[in-house]
LOMARPA-78684 format. One line per 4 residues: number of its first residue (from 1); their letters; for each residue y, z, x of N, C-alpha, C, O. Coordinates in steps of 0.05 Angstrom, whole numbers, m for minus. Layout:
# residues N
NUM> a> Y/Z/X/Y/Z/X/Y/Z/X/Y/Z/X ~ ... $
***
This chain:
# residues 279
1> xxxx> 2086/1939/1793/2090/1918/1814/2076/1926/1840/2076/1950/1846 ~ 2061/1903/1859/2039/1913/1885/2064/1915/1900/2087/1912/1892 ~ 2055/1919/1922/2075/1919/1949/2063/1895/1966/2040/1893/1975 ~ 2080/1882/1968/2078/1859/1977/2058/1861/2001/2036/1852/1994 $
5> xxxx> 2059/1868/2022/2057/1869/2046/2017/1887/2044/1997/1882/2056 ~ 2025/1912/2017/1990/1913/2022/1979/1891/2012/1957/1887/2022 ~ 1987/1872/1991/1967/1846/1978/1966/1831/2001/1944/1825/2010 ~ 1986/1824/2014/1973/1813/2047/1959/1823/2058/1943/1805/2064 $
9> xxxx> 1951/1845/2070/1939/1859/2089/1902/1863/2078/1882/1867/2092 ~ 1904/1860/2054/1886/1866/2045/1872/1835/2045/1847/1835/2050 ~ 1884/1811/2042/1881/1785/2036/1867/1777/2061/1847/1763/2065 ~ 1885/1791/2078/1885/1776/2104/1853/1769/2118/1850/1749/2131 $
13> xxxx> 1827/1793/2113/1803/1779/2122/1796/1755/2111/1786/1738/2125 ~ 1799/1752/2095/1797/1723/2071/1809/1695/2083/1803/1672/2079 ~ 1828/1706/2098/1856/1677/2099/1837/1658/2117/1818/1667/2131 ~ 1845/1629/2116/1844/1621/2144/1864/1623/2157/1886/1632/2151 $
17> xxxx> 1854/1611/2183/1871/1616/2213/1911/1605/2200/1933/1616/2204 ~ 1902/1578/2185/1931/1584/2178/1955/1603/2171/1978/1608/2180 ~ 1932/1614/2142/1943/1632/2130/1940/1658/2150/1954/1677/2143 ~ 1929/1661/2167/1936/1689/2180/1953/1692/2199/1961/1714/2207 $
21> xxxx> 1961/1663/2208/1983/1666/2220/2008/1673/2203/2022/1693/2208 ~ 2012/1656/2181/2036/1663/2163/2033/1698/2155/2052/1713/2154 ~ 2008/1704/2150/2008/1731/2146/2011/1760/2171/2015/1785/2168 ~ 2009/1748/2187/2019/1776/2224/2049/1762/2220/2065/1777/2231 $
25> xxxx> 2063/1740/2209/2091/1733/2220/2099/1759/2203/2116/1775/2209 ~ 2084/1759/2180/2108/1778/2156/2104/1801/2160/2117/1819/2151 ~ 2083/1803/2174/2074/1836/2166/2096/1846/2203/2106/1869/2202 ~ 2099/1837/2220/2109/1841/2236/2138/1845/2229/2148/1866/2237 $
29> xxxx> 2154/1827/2215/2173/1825/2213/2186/1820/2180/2200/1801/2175 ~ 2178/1844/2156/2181/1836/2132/2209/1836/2122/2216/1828/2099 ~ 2227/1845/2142/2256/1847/2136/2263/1820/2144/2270/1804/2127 ~ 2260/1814/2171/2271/1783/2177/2269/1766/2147/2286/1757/2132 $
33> xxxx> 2227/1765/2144/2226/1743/2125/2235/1743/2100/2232/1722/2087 ~ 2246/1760/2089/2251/1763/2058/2277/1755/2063/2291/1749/2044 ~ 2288/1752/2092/2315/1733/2090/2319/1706/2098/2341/1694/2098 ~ 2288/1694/2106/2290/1668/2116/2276/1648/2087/2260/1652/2069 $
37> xxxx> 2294/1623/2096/2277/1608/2066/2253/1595/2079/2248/1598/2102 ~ 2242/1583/2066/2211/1578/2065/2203/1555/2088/2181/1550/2097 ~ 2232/1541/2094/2234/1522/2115/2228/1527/2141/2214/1515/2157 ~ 2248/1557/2146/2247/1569/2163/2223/1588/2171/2218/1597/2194 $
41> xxxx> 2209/1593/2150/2194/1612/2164/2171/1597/2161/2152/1609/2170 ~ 2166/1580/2152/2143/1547/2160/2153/1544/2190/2133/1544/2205 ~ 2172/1542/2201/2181/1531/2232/2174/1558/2246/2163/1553/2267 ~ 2177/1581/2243/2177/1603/2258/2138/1615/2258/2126/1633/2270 $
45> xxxx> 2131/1598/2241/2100/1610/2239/2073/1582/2240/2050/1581/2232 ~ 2097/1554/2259/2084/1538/2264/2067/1518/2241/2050/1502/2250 ~ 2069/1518/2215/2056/1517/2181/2071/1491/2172/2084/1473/2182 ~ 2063/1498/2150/2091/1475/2123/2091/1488/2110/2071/1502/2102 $
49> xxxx> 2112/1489/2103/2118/1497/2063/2103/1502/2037/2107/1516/2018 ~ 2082/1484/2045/2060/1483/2024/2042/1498/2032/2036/1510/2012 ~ 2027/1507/2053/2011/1525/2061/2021/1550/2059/2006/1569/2058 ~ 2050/1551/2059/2064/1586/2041/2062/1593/2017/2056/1615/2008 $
53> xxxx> 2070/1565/2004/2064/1560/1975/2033/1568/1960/2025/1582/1941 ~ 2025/1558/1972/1982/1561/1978/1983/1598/1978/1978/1611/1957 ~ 1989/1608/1999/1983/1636/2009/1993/1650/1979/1981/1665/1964 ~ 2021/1639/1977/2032/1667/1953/2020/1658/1927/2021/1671/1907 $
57> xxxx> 2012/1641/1929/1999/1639/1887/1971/1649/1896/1958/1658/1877 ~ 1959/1648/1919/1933/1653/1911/1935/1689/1913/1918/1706/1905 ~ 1960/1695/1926/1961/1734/1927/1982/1745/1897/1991/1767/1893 ~ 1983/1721/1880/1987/1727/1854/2025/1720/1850/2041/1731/1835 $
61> xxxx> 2028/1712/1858/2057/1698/1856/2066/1671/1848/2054/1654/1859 ~ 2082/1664/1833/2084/1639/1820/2103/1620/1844/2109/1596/1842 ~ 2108/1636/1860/2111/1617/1889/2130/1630/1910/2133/1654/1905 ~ 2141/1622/1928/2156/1640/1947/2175/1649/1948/2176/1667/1965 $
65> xxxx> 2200/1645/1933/2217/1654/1910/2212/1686/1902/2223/1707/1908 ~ 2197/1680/1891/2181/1700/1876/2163/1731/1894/2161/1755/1889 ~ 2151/1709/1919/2140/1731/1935/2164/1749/1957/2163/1773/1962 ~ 2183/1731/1965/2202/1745/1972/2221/1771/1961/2230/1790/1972 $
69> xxxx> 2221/1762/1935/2241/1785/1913/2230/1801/1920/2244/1817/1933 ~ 2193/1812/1914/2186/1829/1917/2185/1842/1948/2181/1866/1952 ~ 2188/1823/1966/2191/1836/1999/2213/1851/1998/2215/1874/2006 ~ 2233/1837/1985/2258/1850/1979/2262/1881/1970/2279/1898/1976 $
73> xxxx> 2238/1881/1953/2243/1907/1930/2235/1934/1945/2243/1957/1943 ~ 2203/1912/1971/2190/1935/1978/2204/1951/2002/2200/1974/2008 ~ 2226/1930/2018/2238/1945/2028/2253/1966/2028/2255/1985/2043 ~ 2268/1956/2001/2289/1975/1992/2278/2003/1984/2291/2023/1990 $
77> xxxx> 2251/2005/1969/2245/2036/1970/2223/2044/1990/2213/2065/1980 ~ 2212/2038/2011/2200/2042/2033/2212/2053/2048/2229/2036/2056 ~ 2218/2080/2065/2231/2087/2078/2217/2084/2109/2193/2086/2115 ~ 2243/2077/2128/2230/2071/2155/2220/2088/2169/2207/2084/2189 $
81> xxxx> 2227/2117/2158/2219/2134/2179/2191/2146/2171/2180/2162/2186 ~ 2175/2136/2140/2148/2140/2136/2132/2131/2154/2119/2144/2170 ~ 2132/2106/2152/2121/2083/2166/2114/2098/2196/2091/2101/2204 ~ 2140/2109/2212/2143/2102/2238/2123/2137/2238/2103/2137/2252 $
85> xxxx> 2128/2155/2227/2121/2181/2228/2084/2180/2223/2069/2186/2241 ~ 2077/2175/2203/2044/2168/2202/2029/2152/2220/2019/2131/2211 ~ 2026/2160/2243/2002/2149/2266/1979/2161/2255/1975/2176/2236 ~ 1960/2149/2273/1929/2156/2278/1927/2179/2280/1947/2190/2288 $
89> xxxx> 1912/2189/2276/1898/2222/2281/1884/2219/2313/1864/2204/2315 ~ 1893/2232/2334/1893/2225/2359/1874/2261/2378/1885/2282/2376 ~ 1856/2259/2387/1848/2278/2410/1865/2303/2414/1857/2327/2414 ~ 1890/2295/2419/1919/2320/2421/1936/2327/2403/1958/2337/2403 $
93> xxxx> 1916/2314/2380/1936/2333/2360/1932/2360/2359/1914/2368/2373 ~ 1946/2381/2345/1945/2402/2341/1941/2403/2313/1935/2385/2297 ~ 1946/2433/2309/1935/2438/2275/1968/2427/2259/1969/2414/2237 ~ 1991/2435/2274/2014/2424/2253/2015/2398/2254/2025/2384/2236 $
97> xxxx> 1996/2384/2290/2003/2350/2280/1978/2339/2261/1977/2314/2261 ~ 1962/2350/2250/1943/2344/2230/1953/2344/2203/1957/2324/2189 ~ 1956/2374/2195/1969/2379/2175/1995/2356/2167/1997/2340/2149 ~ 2006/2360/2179/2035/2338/2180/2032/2307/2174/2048/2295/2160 $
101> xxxx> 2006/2295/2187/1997/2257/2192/1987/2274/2164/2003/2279/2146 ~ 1955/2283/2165/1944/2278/2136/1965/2284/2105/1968/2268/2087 ~ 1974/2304/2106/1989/2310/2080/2015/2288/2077/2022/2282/2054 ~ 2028/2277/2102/2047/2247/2102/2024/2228/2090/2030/2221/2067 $
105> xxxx> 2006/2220/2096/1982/2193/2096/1984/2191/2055/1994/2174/2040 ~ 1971/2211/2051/1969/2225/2024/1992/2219/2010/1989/2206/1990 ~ 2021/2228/2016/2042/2219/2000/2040/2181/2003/2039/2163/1987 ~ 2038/2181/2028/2052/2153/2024/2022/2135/2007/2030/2116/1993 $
109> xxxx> 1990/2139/2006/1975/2124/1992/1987/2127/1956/1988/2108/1940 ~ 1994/2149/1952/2001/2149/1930/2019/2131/1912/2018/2121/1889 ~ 2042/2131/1939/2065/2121/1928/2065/2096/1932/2083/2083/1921 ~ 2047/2085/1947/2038/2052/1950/2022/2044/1928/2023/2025/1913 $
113> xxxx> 2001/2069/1929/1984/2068/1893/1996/2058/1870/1987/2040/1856 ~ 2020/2073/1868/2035/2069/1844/2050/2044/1844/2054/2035/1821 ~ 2056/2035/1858/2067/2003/1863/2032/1982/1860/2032/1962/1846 ~ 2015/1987/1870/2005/1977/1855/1992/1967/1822/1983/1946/1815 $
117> xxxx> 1996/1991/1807/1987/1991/1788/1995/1971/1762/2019/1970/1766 ~ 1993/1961/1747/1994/1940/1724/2001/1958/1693/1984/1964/1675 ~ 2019/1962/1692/2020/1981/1666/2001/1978/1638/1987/1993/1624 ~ 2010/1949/1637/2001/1930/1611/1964/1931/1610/1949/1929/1591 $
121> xxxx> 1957/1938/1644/1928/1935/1643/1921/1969/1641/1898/1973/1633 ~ 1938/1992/1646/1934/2012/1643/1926/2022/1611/1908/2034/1599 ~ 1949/2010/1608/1950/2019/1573/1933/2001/1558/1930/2008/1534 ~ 1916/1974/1565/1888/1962/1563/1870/1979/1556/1861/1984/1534 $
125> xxxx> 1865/1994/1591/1842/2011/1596/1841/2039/1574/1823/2045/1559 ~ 1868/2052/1580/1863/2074/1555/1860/2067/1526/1849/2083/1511 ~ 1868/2045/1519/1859/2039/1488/1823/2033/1486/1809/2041/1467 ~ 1811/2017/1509/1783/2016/1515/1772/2039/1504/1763/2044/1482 $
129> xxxx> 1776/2054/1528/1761/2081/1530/1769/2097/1510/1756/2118/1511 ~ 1786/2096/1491/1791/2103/1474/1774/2100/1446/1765/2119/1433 ~ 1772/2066/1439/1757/2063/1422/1725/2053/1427/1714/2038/1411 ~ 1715/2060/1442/1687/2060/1459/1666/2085/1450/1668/2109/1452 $
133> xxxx> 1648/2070/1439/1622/2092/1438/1625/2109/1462/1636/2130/1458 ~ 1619/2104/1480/1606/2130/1499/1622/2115/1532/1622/2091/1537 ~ 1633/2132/1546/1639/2126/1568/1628/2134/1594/1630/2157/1601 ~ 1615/2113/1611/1592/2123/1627/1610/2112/1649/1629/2098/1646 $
137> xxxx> 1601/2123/1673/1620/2130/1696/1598/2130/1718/1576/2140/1718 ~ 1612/2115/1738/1595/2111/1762/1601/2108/1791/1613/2088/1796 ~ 1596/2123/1808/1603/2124/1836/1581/2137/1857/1561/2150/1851 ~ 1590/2130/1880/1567/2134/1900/1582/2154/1928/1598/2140/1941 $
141> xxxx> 1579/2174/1935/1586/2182/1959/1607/2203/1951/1603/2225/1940 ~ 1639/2189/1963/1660/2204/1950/1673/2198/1919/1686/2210/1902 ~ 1661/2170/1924/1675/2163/1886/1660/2168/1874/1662/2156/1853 ~ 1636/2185/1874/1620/2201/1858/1637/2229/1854/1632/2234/1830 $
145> xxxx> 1649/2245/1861/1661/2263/1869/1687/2259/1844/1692/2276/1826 ~ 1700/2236/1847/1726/2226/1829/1701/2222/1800/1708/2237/1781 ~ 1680/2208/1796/1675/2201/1785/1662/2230/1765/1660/2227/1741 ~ 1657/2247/1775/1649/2279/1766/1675/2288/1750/1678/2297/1727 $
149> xxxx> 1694/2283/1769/1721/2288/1762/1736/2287/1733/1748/2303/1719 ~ 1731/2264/1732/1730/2239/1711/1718/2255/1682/1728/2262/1660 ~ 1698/2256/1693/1672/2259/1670/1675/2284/1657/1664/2289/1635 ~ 1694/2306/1675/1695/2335/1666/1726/2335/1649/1733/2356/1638 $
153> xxxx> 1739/2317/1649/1766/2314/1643/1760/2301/1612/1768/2313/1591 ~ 1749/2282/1612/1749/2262/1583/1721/2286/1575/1723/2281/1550 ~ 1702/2302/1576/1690/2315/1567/1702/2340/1548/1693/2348/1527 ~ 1729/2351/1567/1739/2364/1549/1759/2362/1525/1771/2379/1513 $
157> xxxx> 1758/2339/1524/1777/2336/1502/1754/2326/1479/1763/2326/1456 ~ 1733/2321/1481/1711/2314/1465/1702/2277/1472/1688/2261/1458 ~ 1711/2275/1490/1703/2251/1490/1673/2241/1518/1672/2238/1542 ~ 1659/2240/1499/1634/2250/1518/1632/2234/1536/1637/2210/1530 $
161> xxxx> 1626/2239/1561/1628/2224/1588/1593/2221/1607/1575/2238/1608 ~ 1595/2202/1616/1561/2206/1623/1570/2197/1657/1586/2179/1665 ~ 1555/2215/1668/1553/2205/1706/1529/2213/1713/1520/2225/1693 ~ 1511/2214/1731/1492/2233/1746/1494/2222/1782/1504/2202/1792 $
165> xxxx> 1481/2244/1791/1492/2242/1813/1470/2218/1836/1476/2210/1858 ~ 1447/2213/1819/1425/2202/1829/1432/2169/1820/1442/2164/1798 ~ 1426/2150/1836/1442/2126/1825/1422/2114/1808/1430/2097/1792 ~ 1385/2121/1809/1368/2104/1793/1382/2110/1759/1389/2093/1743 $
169> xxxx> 1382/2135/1757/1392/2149/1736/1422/2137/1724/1427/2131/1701 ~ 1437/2136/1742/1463/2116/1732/1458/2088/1735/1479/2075/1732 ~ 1435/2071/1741/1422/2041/1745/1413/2050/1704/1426/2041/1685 ~ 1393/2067/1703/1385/2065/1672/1409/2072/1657/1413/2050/1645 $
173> xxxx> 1428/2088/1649/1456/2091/1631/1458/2054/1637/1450/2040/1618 ~ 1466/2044/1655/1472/2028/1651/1458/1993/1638/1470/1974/1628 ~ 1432/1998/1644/1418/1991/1627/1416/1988/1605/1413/1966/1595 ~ 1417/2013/1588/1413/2028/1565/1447/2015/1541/1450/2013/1516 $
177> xxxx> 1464/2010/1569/1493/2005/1548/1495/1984/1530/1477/1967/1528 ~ 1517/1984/1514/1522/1960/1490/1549/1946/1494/1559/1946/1517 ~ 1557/1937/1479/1583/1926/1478/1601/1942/1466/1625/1939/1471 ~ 1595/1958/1452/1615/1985/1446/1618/2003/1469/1632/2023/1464 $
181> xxxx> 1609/2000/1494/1616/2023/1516/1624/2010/1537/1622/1987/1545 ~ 1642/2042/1549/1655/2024/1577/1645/2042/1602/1643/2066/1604 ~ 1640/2023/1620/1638/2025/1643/1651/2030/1665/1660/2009/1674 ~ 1660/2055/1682/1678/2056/1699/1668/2064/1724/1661/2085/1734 $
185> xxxx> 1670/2043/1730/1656/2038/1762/1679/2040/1787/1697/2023/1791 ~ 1675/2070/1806/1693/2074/1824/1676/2068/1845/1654/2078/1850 ~ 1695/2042/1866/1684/2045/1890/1707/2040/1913/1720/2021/1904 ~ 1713/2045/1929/1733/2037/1947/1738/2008/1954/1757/1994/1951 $
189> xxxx> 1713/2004/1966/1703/1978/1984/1709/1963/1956/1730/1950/1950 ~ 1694/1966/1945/1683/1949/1917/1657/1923/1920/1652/1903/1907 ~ 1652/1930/1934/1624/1925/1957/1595/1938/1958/1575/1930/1970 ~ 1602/1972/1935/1580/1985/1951/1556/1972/1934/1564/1963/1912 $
193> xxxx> 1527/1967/1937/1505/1952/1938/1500/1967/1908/1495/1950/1890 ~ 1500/1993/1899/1486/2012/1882/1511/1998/1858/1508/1989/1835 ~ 1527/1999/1869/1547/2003/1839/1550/1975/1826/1556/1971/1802 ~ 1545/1958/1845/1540/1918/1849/1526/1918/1817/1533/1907/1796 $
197> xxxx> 1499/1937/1825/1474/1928/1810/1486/1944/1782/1485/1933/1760 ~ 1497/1968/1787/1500/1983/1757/1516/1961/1745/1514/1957/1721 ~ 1533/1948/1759/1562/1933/1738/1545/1912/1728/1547/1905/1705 ~ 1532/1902/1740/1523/1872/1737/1501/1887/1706/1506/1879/1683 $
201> xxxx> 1485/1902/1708/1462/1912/1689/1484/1918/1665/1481/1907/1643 ~ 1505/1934/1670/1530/1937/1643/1545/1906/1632/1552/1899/1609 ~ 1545/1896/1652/1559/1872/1640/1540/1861/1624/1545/1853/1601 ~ 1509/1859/1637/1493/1838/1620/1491/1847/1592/1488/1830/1575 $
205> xxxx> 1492/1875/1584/1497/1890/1559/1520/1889/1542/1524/1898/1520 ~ 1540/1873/1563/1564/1864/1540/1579/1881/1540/1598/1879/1524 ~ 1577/1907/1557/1591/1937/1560/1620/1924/1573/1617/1902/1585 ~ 1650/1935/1574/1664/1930/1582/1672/1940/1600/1688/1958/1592 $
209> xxxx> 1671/1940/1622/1684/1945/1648/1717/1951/1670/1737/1937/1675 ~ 1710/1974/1675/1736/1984/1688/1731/1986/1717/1711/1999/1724 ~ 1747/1975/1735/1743/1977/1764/1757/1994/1773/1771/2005/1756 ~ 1759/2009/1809/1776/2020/1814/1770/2021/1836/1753/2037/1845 $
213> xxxx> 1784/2002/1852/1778/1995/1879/1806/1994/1890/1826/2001/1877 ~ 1805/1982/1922/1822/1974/1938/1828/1945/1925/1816/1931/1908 ~ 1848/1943/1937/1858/1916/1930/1841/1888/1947/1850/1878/1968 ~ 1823/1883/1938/1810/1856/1954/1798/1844/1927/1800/1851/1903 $
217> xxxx> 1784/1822/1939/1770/1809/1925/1736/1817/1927/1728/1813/1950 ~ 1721/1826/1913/1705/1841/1915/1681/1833/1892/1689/1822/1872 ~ 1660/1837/1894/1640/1833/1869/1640/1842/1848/1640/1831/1826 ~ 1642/1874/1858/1660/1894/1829/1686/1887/1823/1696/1897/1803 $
221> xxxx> 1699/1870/1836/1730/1864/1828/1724/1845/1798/1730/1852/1775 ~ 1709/1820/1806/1703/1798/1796/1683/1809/1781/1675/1788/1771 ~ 1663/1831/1768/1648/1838/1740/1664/1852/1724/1656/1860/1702 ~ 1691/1858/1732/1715/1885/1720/1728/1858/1692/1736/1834/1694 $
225> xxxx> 1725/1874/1672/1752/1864/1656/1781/1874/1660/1803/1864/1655 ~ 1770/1905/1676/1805/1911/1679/1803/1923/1704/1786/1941/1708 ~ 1816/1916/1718/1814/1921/1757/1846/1944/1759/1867/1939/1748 ~ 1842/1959/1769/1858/1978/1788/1852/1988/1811/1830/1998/1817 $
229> xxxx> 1874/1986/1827/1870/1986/1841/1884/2003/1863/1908/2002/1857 ~ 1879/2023/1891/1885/2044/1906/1895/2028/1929/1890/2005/1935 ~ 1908/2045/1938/1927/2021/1973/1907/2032/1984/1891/2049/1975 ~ 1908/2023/2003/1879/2012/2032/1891/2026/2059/1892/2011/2079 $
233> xxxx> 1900/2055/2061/1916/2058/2090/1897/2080/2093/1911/2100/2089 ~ 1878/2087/2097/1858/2110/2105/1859/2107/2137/1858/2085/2149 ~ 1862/2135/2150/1859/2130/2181/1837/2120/2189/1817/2119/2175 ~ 1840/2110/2222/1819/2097/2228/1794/2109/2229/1771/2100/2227 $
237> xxxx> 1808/2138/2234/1782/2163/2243/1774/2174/2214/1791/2182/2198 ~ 1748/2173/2208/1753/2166/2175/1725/2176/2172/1707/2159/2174 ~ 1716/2202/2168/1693/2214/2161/1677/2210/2131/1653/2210/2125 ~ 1701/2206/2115/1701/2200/2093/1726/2191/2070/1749/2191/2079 $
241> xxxx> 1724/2187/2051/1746/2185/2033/1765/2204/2038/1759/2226/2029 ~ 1785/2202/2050/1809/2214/2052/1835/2210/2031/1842/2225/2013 ~ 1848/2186/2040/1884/2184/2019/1872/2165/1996/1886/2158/1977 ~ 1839/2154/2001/1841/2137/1984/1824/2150/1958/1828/2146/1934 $
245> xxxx> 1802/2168/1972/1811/2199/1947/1824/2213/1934/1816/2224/1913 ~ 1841/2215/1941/1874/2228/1932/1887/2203/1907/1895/2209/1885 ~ 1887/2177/1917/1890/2156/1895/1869/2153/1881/1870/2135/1864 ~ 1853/2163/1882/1831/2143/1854/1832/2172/1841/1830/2172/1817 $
249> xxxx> 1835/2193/1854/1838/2214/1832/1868/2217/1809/1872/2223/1786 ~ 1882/2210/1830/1914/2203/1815/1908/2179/1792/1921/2179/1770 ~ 1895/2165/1796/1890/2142/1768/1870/2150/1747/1870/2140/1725 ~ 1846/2175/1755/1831/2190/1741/1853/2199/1717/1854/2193/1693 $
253> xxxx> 1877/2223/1738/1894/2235/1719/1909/2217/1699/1910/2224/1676 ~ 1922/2188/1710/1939/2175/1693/1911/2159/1671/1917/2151/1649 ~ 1898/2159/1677/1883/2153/1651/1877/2169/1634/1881/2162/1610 ~ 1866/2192/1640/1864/2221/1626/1889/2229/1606/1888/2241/1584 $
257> xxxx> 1904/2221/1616/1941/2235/1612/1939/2216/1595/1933/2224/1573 ~ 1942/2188/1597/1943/2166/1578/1930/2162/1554/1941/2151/1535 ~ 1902/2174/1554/1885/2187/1526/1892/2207/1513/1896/2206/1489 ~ 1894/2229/1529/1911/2247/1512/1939/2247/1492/1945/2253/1469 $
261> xxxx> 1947/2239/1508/1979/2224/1500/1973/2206/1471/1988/2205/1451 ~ 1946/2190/1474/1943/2169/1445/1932/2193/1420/1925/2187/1397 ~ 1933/2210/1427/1919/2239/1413/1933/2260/1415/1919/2281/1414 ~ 1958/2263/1418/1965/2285/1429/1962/2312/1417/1951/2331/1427 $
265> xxxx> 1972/2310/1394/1961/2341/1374/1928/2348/1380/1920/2361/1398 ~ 1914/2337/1364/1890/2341/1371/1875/2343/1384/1852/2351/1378 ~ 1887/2331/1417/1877/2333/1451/1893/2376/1459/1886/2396/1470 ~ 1912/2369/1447/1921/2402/1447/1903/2422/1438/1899/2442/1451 $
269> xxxx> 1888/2419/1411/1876/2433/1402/1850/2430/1406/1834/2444/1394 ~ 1846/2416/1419/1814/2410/1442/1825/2437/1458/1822/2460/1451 ~ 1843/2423/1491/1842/2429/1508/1845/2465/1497/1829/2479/1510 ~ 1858/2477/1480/1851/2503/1471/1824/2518/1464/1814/2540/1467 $
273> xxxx> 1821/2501/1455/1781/2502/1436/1768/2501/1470/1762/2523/1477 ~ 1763/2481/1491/1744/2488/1513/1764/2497/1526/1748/2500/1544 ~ 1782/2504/1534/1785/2528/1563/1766/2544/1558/1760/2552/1536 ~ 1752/2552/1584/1745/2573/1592/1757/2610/1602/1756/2624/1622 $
277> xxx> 1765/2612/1585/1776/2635/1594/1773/2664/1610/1756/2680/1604 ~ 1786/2667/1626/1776/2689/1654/1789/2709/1644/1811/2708/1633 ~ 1769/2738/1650/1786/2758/1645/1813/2771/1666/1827/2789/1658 $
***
């Protein structure tokens, strides 16, 4: 189940002016609204009824009913003092107030991660990559990094994994694919220009596709047969992939974990067969 409030936040460049008003009412105040009915919070956010109605089916809800339960849910395991404790990374911090925001930032992307996730589409993806010729893997920057990750994990259990770190070189793999292989294309944005062209060149090959983005609507969202997706709370001061590294690697592992698991004896007696052993 998502968390209500990131499928808004994430929606929100998309909305019009209507819908973004209904969307700062909730995000300001998600306790009020999950207790007002739809009348009321049409009157409190200036709207109608039907323009709420509009907002929650198109952020995947069968209507406002429905989008509330979940305001409901997210309150109840959201604790207030996460929220209030993770600020910005600020000029006067020190080394404990670093340590402290980044390693908080990190729990809480996770644990928003995991509320996003789709089980039914999890256990999709691992049967994919499961029965798939060859699994080629693709990322640019830091989701090249997850995407290495990836590739050294399903390698050792014997299931051969293809990445390189040059993107002409992952533009030809993906060329080169069929309809027996899958494609796992990590990008945050799900925007980036390099990975656009690899999905689009895999799809035209009939290859099946795995996303692993933020939650938006995105080009790689829309060439994915199976979209997953990482919460969107990276600080502002943002050198690079930070908490939303930490999540796309956490879905590396639950997919990894999830193959093994469909193999389990015989992923045992892999992971024995390649360790490397140190003296």
């Amino acid at each position: 189940m998502a968390i209500a409030t990131i499928k808004l936040k994430e929606y929100e460049k998309d909305a019009s002016p209507t819908e973004k008003a209904i969307i700062n009412y909730i995000l300001r105040n998600p306790e009020e609204t999950s207790q007002l009915t739809i009348y009321k919070l049409a009157e409190k956010t200036f709207t109608s009824p039907s323009s709420i109605i509009r907002l929650c089916k198109k952020n995947g809800y069968t209507g406002y009913k429905d989008f509330t339960k979940e305001l409901i849910y997210e309150q109840a395991i959201r604790t207030n003092y996460k929220e209030a404790s993770i600020s910005d990374l600020s000029r006067s911090d020190d080394i404990e107030d670093i340590v402290a925001k980044v390693t908080h930032k990190n729990i809480l992307s996770l644990e928003e991660t995991e509320k996003l996730l789709d089980y039914e589409v999890i256990k999709a993806c691992v049967k994919t990559i499961y029965d798939c010729d060859r699994l080629v893997i693709f990322g640019m920057g830091a989701s090249l990094i997850v995407a290495k990750d990836a590739q050294l994990k399903f390698t050792r259990i014997n299931k051969m994994s293809h990445v390189s770190e040059d993107w002409h070189t992952q533009l030809l793999h993906a060329r080169n694919m069929s309809e027996r292989d899958v494609a796992l294309v990590i990008s945050y944005s799900g925007q980036t220009e390099e990975m656009i062209t690899c999905a689009q060149a895999a799809k035209a090959n009939g290859a099946t596709i795995i996303s692993i983005t933020k939650v938006t609507d995105s080009p790689i969202n829309r060439l994915a047969d199976y979209s997953l997706y990482v919460a969107s709370n990276e600080f502002s001061f943002r050198s690079g992939a930070m908490s939303s590294r930490i999540a796309q690697l956490n879905i590396i592992d639950i997919l990894y974990s999830g193959y093994v698991n469909t193999m389990y004896d015989e992923s045992y007696e892999l992971l024995e067969k390649t360790q490397i052993k140190k003296e």
